[in-house]
PyMOL Python script that loads the backbone (N, CA, C, O; Angstrom):
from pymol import cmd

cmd.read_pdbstr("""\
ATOM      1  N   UNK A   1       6.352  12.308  10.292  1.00  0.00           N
ATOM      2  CA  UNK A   1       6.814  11.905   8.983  1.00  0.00           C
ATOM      3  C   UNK A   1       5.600  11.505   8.149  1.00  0.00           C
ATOM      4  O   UNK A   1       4.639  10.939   8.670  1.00  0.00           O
ATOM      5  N   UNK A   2       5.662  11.864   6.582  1.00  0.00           N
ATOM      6  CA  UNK A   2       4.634  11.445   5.929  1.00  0.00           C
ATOM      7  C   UNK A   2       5.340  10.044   5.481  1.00  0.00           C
ATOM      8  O   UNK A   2       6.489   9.711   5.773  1.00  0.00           O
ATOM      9  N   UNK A   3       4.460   9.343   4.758  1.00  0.00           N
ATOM     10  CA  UNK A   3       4.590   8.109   4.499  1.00  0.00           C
ATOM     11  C   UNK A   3       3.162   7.596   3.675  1.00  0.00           C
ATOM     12  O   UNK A   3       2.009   7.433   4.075  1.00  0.00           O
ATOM     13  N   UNK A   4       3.904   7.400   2.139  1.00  0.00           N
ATOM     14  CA  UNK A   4       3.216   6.586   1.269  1.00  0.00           C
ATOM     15  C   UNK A   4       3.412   5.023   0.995  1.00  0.00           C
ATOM     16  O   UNK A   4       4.513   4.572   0.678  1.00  0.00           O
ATOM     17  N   UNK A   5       2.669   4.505   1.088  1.00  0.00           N
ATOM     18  CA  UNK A   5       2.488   3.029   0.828  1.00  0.00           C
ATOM     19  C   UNK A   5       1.665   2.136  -0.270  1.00  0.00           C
ATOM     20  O   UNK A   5       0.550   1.650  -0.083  1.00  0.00           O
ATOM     21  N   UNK A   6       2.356   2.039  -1.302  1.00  0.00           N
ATOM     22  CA  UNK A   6       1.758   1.204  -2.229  1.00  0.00           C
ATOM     23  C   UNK A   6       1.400  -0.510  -1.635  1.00  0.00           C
ATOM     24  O   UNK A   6       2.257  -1.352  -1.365  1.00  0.00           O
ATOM     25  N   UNK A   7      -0.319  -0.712  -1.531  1.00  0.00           N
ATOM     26  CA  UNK A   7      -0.055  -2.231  -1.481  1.00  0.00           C
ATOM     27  C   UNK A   7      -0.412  -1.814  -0.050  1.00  0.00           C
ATOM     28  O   UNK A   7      -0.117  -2.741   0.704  1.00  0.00           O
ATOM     29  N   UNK A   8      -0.837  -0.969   0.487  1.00  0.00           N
ATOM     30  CA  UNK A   8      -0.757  -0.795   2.036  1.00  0.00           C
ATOM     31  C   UNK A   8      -1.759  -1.426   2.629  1.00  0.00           C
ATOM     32  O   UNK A   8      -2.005  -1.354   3.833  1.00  0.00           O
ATOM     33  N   UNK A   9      -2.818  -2.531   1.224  1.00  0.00           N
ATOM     34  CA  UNK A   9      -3.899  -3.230   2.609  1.00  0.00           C
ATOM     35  C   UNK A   9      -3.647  -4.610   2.221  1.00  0.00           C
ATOM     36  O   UNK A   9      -4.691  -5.224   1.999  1.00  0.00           O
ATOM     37  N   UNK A  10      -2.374  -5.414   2.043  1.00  0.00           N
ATOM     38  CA  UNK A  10      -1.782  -5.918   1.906  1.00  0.00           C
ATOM     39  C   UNK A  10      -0.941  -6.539   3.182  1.00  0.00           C
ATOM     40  O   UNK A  10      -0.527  -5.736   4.018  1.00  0.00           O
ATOM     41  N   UNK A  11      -0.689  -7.875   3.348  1.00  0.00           N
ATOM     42  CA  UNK A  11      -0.096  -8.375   4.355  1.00  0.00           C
ATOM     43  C   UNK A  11       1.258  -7.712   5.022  1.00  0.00           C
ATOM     44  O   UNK A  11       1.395  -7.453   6.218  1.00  0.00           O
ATOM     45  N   UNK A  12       2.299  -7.482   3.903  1.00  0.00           N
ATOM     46  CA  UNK A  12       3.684  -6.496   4.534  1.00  0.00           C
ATOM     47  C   UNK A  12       2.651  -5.382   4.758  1.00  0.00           C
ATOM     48  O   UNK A  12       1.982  -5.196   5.774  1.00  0.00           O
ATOM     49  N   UNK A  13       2.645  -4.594   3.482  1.00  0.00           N
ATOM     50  CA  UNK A  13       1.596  -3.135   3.720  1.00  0.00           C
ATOM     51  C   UNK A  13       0.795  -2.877   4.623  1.00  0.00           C
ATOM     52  O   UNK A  13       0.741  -1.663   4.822  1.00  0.00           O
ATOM     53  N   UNK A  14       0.203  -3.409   5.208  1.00  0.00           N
ATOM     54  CA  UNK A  14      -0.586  -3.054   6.433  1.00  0.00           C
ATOM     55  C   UNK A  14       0.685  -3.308   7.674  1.00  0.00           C
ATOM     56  O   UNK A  14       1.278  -2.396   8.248  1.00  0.00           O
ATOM     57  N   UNK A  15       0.826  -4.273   7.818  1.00  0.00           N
ATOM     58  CA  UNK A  15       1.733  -4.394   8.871  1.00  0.00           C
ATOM     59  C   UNK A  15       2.941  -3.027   9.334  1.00  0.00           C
ATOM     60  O   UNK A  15       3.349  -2.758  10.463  1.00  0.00           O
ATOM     61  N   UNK A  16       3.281  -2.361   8.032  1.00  0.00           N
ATOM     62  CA  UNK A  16       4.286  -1.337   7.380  1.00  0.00           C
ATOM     63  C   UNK A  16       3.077  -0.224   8.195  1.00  0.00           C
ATOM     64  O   UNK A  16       3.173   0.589   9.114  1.00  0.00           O
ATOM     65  N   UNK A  17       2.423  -0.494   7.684  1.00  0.00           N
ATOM     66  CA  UNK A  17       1.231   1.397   7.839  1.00  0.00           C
ATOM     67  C   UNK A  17       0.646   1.116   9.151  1.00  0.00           C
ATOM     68  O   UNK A  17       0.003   2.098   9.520  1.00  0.00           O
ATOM     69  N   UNK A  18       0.611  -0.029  10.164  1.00  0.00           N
ATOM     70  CA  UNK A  18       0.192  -0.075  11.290  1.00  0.00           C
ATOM     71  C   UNK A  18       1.580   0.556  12.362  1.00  0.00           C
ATOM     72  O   UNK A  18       1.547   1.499  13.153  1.00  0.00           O
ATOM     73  N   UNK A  19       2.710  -0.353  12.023  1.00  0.00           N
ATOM     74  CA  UNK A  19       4.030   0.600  12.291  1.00  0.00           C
ATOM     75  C   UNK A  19       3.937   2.220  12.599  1.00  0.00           C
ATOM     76  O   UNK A  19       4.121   2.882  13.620  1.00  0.00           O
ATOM     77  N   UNK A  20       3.639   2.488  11.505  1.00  0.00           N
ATOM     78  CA  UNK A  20       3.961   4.099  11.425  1.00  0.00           C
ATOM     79  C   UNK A  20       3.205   4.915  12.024  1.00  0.00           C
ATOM     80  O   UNK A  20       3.514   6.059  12.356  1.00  0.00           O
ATOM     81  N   UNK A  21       1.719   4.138  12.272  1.00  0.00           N
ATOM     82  CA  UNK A  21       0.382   5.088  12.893  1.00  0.00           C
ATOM     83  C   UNK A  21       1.048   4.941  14.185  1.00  0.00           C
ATOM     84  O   UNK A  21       1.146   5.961  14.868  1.00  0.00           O
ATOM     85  N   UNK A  22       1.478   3.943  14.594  1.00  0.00           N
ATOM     86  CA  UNK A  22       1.190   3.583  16.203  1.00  0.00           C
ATOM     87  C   UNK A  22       2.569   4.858  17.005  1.00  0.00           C
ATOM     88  O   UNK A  22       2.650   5.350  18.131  1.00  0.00           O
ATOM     89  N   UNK A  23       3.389   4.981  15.837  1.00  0.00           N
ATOM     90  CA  UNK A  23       4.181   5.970  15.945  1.00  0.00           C
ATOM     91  C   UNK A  23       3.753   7.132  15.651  1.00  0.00           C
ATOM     92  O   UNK A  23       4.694   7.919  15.542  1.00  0.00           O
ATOM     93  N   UNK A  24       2.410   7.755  15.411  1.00  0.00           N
ATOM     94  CA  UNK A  24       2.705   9.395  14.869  1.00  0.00           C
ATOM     95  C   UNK A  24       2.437   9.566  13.585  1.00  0.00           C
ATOM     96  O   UNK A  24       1.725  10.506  13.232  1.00  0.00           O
ATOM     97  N   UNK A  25       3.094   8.474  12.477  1.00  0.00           N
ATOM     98  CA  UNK A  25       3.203   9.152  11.424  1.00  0.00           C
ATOM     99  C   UNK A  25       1.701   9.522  10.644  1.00  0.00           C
ATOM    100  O   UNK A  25       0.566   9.326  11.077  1.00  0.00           O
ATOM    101  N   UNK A  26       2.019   9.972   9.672  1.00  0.00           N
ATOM    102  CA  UNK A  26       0.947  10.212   9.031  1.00  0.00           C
ATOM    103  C   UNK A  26       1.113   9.138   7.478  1.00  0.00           C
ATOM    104  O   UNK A  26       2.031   9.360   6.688  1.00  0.00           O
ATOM    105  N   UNK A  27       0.481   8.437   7.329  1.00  0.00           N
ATOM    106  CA  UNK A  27       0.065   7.407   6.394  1.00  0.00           C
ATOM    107  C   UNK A  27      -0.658   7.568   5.164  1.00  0.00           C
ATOM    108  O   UNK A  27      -1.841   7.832   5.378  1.00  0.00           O
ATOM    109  N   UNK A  28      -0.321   7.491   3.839  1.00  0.00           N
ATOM    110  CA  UNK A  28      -1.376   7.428   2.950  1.00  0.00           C
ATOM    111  C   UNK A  28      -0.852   6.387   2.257  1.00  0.00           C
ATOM    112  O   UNK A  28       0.270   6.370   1.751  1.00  0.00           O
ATOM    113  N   UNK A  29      -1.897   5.263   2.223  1.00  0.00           N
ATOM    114  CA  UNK A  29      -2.060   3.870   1.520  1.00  0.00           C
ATOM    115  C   UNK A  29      -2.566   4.334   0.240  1.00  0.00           C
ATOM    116  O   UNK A  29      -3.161   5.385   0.003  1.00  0.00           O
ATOM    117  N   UNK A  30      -2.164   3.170  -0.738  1.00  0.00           N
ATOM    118  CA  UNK A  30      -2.583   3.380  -2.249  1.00  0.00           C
ATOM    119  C   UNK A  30      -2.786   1.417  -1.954  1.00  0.00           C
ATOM    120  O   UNK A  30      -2.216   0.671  -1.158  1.00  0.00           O
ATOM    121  N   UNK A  31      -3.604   1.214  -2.767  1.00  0.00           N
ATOM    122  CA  UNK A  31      -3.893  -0.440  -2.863  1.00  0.00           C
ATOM    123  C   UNK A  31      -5.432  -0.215  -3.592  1.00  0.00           C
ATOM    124  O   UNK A  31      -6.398   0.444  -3.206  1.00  0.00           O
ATOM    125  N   UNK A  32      -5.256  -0.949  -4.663  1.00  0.00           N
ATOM    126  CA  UNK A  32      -6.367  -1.648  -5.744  1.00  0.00           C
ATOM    127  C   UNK A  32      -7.592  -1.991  -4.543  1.00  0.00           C
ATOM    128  O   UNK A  32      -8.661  -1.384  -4.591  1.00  0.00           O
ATOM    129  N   UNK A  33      -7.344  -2.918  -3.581  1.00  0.00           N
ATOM    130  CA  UNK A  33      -8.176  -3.547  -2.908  1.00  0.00           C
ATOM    131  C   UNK A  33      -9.056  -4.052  -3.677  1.00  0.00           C
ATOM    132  O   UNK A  33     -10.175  -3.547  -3.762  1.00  0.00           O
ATOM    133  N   UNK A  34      -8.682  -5.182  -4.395  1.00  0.00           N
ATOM    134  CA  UNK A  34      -9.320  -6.294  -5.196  1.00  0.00           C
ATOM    135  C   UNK A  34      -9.538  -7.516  -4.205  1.00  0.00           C
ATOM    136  O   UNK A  34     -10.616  -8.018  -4.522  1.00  0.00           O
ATOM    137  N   UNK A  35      -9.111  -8.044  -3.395  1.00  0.00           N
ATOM    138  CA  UNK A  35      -9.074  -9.071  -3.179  1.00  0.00           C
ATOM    139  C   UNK A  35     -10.110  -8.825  -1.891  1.00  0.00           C
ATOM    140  O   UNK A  35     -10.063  -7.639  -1.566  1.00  0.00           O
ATOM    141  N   UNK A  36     -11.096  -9.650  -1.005  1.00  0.00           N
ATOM    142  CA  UNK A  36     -11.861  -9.388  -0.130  1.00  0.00           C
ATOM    143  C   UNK A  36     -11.055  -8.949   1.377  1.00  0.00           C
ATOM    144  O   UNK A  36     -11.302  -7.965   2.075  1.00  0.00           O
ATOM    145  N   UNK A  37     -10.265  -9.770   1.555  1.00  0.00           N
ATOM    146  CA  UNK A  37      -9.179  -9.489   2.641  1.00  0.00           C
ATOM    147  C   UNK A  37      -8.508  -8.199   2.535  1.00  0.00           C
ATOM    148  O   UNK A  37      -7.831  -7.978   3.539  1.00  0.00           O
ATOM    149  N   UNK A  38      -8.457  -7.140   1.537  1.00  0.00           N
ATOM    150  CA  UNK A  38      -8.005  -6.216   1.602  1.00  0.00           C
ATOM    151  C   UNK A  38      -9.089  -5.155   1.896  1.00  0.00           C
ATOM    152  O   UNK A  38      -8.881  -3.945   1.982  1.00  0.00           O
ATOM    153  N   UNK A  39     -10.380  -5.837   2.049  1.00  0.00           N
ATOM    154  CA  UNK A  39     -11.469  -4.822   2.368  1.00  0.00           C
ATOM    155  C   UNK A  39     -11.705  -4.883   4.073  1.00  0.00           C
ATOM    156  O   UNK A  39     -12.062  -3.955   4.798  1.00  0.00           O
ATOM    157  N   UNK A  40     -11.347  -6.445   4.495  1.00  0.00           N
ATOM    158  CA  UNK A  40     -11.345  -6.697   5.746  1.00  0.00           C
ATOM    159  C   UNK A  40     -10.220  -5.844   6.544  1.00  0.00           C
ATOM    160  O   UNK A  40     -10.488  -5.266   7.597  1.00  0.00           O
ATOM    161  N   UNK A  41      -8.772  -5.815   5.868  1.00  0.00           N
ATOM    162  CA  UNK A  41      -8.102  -5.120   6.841  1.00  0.00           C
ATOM    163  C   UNK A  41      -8.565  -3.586   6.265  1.00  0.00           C
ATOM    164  O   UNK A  41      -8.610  -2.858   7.257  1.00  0.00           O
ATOM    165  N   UNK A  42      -8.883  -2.910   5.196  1.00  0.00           N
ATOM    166  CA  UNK A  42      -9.104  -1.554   5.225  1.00  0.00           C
ATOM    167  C   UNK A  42     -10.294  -1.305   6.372  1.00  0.00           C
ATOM    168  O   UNK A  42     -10.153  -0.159   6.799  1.00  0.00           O
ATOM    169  N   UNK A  43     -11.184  -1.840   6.885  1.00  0.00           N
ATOM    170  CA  UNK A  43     -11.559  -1.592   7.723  1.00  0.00           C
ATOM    171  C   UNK A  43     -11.564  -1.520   9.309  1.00  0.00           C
ATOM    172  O   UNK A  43     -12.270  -1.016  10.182  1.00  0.00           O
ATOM    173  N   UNK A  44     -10.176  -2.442   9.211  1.00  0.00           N
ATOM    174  CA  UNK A  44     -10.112  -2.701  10.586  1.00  0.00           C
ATOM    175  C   UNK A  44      -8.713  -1.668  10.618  1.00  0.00           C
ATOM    176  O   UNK A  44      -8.135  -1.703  11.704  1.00  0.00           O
ATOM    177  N   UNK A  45      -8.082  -0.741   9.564  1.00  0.00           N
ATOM    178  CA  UNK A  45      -7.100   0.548   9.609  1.00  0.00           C
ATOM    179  C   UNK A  45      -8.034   1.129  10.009  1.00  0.00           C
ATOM    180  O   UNK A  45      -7.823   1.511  11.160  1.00  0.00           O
ATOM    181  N   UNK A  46      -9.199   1.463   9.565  1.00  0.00           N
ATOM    182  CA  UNK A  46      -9.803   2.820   9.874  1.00  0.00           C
ATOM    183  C   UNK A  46     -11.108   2.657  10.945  1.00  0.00           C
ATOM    184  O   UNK A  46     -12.076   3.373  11.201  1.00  0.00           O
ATOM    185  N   UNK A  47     -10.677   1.473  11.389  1.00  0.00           N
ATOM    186  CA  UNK A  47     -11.776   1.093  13.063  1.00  0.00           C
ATOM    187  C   UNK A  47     -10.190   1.777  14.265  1.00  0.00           C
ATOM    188  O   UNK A  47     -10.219   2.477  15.277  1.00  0.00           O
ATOM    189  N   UNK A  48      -9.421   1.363  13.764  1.00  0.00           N
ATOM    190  CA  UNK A  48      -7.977   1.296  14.834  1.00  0.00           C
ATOM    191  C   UNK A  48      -7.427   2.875  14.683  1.00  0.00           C
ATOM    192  O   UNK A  48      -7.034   3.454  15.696  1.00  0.00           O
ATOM    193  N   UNK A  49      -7.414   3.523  13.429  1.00  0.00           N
ATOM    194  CA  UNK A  49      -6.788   4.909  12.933  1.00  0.00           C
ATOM    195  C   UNK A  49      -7.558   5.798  12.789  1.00  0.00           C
ATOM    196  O   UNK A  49      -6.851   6.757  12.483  1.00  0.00           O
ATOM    197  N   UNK A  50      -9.355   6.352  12.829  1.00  0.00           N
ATOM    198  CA  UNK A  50     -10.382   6.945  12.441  1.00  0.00           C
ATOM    199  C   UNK A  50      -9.656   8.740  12.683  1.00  0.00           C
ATOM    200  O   UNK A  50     -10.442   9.684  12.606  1.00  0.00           O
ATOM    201  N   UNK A  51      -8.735   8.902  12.854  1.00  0.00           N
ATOM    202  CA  UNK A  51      -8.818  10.490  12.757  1.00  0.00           C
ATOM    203  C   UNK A  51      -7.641  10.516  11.342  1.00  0.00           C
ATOM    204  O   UNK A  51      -7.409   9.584  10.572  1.00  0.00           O
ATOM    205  N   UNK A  52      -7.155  11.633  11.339  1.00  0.00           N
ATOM    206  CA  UNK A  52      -6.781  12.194  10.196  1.00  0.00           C
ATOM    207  C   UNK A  52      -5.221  11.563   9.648  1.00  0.00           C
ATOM    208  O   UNK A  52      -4.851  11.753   8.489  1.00  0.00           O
ATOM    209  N   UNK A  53      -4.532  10.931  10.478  1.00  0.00           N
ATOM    210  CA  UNK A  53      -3.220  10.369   9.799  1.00  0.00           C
ATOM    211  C   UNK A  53      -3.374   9.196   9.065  1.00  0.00           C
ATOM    212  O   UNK A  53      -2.346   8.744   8.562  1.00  0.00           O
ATOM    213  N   UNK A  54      -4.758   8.404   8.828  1.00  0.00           N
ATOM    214  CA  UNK A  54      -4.534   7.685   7.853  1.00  0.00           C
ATOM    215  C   UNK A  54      -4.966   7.888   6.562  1.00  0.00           C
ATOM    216  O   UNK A  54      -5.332   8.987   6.978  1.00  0.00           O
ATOM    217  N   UNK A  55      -5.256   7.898   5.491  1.00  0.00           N
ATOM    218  CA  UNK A  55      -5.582   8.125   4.447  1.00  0.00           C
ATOM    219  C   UNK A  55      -5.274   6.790   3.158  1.00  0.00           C
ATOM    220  O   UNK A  55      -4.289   6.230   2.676  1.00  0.00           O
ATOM    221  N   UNK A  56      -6.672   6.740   3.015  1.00  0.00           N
ATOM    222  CA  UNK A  56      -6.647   5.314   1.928  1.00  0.00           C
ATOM    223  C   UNK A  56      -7.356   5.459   0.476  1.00  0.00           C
ATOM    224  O   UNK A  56      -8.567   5.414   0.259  1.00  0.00           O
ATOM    225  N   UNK A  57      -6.580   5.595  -0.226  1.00  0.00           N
ATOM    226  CA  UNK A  57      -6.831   5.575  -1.867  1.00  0.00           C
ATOM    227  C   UNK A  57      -6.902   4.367  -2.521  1.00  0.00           C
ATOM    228  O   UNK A  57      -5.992   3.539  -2.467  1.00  0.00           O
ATOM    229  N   UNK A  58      -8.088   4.187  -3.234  1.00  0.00           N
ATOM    230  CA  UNK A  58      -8.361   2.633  -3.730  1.00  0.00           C
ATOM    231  C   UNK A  58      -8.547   2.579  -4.894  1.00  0.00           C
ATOM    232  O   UNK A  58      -9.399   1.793  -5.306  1.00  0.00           O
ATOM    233  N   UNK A  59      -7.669   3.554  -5.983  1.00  0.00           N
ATOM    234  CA  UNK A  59      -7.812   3.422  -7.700  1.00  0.00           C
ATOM    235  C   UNK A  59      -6.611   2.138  -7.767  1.00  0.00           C
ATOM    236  O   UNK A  59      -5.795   1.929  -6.870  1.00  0.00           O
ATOM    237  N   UNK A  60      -6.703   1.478  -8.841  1.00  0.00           N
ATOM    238  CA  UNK A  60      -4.950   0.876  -9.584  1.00  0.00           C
ATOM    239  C   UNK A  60      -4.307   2.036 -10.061  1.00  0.00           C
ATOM    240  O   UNK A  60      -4.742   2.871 -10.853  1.00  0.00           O
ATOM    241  N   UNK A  61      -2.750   1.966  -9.236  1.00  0.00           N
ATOM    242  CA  UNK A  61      -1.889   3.096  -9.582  1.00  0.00           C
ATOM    243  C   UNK A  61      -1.899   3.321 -11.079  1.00  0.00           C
ATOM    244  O   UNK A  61      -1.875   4.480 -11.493  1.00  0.00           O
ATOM    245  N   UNK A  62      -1.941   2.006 -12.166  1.00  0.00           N
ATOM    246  CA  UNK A  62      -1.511   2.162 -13.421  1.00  0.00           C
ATOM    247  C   UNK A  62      -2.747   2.862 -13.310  1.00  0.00           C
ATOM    248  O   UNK A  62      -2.322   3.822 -12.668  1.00  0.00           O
ATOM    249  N   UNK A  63      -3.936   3.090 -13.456  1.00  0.00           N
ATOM    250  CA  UNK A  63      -4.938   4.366 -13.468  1.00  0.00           C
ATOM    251  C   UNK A  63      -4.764   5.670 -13.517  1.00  0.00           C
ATOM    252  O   UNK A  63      -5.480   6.465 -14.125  1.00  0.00           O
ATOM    253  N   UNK A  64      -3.639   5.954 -12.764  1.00  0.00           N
ATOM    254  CA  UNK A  64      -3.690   7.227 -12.097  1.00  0.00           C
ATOM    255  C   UNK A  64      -2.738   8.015 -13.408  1.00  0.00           C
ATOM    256  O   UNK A  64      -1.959   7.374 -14.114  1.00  0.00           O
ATOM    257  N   UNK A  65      -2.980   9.509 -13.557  1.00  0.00           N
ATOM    258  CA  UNK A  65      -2.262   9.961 -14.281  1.00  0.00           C
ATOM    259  C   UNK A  65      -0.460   9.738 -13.608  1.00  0.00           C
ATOM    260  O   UNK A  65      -0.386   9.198 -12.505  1.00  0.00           O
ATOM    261  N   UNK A  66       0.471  10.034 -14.091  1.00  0.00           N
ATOM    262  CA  UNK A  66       1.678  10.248 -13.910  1.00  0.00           C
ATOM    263  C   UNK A  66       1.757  11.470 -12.753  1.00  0.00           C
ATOM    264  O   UNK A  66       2.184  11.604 -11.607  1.00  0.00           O
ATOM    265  N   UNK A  67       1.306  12.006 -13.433  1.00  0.00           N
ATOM    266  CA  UNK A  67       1.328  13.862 -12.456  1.00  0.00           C
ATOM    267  C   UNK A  67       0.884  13.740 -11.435  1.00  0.00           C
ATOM    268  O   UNK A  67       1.479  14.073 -10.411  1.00  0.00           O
ATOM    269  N   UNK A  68      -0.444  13.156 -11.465  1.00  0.00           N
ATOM    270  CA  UNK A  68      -1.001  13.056  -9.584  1.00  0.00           C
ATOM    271  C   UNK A  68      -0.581  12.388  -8.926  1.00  0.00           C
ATOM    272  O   UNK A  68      -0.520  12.608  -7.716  1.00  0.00           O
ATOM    273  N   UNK A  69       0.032  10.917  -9.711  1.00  0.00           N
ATOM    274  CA  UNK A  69       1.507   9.795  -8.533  1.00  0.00           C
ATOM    275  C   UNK A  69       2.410  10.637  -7.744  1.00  0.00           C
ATOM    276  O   UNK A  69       2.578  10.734  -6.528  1.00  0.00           O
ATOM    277  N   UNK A  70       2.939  11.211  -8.732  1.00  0.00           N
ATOM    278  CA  UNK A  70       4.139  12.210  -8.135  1.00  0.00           C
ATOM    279  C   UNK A  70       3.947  13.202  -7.595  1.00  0.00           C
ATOM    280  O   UNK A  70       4.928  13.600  -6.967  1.00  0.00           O
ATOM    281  N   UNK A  71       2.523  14.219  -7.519  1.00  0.00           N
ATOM    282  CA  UNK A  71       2.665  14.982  -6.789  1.00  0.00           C
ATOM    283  C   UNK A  71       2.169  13.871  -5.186  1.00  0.00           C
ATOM    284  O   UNK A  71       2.785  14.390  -4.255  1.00  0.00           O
ATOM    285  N   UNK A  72       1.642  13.091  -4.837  1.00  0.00           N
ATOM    286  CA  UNK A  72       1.603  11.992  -3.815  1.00  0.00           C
ATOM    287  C   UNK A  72       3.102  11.842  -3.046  1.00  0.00           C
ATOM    288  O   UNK A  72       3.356  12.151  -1.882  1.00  0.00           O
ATOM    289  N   UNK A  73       4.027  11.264  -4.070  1.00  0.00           N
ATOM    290  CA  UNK A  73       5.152  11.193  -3.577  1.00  0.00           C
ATOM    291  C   UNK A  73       5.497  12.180  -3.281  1.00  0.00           C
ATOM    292  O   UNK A  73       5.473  12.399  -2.070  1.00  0.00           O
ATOM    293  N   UNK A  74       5.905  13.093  -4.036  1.00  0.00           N
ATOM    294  CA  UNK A  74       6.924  14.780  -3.536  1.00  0.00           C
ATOM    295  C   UNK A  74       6.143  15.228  -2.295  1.00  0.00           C
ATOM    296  O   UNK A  74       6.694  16.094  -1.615  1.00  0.00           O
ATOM    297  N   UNK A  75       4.752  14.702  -1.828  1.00  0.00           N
ATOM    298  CA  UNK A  75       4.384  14.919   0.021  1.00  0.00           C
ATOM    299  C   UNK A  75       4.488  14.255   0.798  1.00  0.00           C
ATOM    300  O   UNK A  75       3.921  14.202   1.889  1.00  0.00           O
ATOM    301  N   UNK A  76       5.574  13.364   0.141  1.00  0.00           N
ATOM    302  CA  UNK A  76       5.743  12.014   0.890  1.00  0.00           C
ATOM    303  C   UNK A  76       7.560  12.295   1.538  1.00  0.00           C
ATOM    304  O   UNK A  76       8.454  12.725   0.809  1.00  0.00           O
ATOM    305  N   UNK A  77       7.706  12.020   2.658  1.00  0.00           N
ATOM    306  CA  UNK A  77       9.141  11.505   3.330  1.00  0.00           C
ATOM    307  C   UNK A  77       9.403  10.247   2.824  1.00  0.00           C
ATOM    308  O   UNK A  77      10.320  10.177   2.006  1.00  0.00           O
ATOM    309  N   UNK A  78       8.975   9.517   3.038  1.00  0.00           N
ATOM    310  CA  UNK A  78       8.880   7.802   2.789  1.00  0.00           C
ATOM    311  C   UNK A  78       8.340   7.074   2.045  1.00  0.00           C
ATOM    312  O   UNK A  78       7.270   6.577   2.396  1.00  0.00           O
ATOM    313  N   UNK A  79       8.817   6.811   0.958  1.00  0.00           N
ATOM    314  CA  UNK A  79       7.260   5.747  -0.078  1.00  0.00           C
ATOM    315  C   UNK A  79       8.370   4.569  -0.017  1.00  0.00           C
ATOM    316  O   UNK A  79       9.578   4.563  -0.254  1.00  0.00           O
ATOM    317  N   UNK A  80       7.412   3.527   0.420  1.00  0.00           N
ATOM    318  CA  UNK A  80       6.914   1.984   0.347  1.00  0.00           C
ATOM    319  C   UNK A  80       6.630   1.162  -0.855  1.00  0.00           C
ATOM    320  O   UNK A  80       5.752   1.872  -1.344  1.00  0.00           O
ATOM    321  N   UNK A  81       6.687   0.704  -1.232  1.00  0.00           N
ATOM    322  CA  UNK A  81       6.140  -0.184  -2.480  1.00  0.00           C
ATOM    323  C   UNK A  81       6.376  -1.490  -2.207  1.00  0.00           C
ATOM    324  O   UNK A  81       7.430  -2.112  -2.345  1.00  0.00           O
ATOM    325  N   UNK A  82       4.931  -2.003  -1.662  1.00  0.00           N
ATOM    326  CA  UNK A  82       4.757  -3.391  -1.643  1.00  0.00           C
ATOM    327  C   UNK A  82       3.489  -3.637  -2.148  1.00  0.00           C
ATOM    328  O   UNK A  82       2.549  -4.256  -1.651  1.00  0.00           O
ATOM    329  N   UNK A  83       3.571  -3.218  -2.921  1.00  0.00           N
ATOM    330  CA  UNK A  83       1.845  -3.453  -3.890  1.00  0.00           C
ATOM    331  C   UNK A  83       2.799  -4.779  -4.965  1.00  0.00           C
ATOM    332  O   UNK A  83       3.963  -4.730  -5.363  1.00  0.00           O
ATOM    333  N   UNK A  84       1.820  -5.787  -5.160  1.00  0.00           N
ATOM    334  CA  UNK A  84       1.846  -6.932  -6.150  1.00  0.00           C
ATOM    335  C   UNK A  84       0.898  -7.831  -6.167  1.00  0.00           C
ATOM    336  O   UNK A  84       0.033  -8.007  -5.309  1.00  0.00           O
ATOM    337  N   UNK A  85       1.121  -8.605  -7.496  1.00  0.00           N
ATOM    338  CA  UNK A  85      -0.126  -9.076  -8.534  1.00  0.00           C
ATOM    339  C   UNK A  85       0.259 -10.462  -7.461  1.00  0.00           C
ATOM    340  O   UNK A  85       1.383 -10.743  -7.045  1.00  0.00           O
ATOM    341  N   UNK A  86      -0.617 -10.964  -7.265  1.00  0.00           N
ATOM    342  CA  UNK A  86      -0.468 -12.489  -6.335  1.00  0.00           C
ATOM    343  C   UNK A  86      -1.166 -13.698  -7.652  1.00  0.00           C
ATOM    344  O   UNK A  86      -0.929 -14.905  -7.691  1.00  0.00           O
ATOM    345  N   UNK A  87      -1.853 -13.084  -8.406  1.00  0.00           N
ATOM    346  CA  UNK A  87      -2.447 -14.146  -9.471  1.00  0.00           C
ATOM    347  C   UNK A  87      -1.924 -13.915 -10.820  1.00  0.00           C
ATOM    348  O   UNK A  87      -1.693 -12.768 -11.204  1.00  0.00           O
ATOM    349  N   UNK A  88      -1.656 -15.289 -11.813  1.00  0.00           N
ATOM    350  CA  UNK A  88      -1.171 -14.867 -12.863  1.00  0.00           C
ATOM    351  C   UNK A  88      -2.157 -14.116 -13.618  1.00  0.00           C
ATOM    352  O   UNK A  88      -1.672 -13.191 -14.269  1.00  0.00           O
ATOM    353  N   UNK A  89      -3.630 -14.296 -13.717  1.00  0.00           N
ATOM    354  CA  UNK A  89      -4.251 -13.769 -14.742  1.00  0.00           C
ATOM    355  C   UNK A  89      -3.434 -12.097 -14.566  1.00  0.00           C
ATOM    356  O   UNK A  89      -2.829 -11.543 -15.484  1.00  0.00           O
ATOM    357  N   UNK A  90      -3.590 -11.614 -13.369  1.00  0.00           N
ATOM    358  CA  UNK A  90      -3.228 -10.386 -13.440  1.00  0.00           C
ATOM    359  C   UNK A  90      -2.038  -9.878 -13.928  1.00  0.00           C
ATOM    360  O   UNK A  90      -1.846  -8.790 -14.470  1.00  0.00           O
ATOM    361  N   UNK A  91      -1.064 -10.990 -13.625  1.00  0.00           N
ATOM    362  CA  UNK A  91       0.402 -10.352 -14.317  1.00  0.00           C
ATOM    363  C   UNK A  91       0.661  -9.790 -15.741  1.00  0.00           C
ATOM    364  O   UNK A  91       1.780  -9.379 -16.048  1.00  0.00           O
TER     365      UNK A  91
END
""", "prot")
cmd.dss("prot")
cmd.show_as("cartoon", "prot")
cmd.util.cbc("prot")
cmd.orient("prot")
């Protein structure tokens, strides 16, 4: 199964995309990775996952055109969305 995850280096989000590797799936995380802890677990996905089912994208979705979100999803079985702003400045 494919499987997209917004927010995937994120406390649910990782936990969610560690799930799915340990099963098979194939994983692609989307997460800002602003915060330092999201650099700590992106590395410790791809110390634990280093061959080809994980895949980690680190733009802000609002970045991304419309068209390239969705073609992401339409290769996706499963999208996730646990991406969120934890600080007000950001809201």
């Amino acid at each position: 199964m494919k499987v997209l995850i917004s927010g995937g280096l994120g406390v649910i989000g990782s936990s969610m995309a560690r799930r799915f590797l340990q099963a098979g799936d194939e994983v692609m995380v989307f997460d800002a990775c602003e915060a330092p802890r999201n650099h700590w677990i992106r590395e410790r996905l791809v110390e634990m996952w280093p061959g080809e089912n994980l895949r980690i994208y680190t733009p802000r979705l609002e970045s991304l055109k419309s068209s390239i979100l969705a073609e992401y999803v339409e290769k996706s079985d499963l999208v996730i969305h646990a991406a969120a702003s934890t600080g007000i400045p950001h809201s």
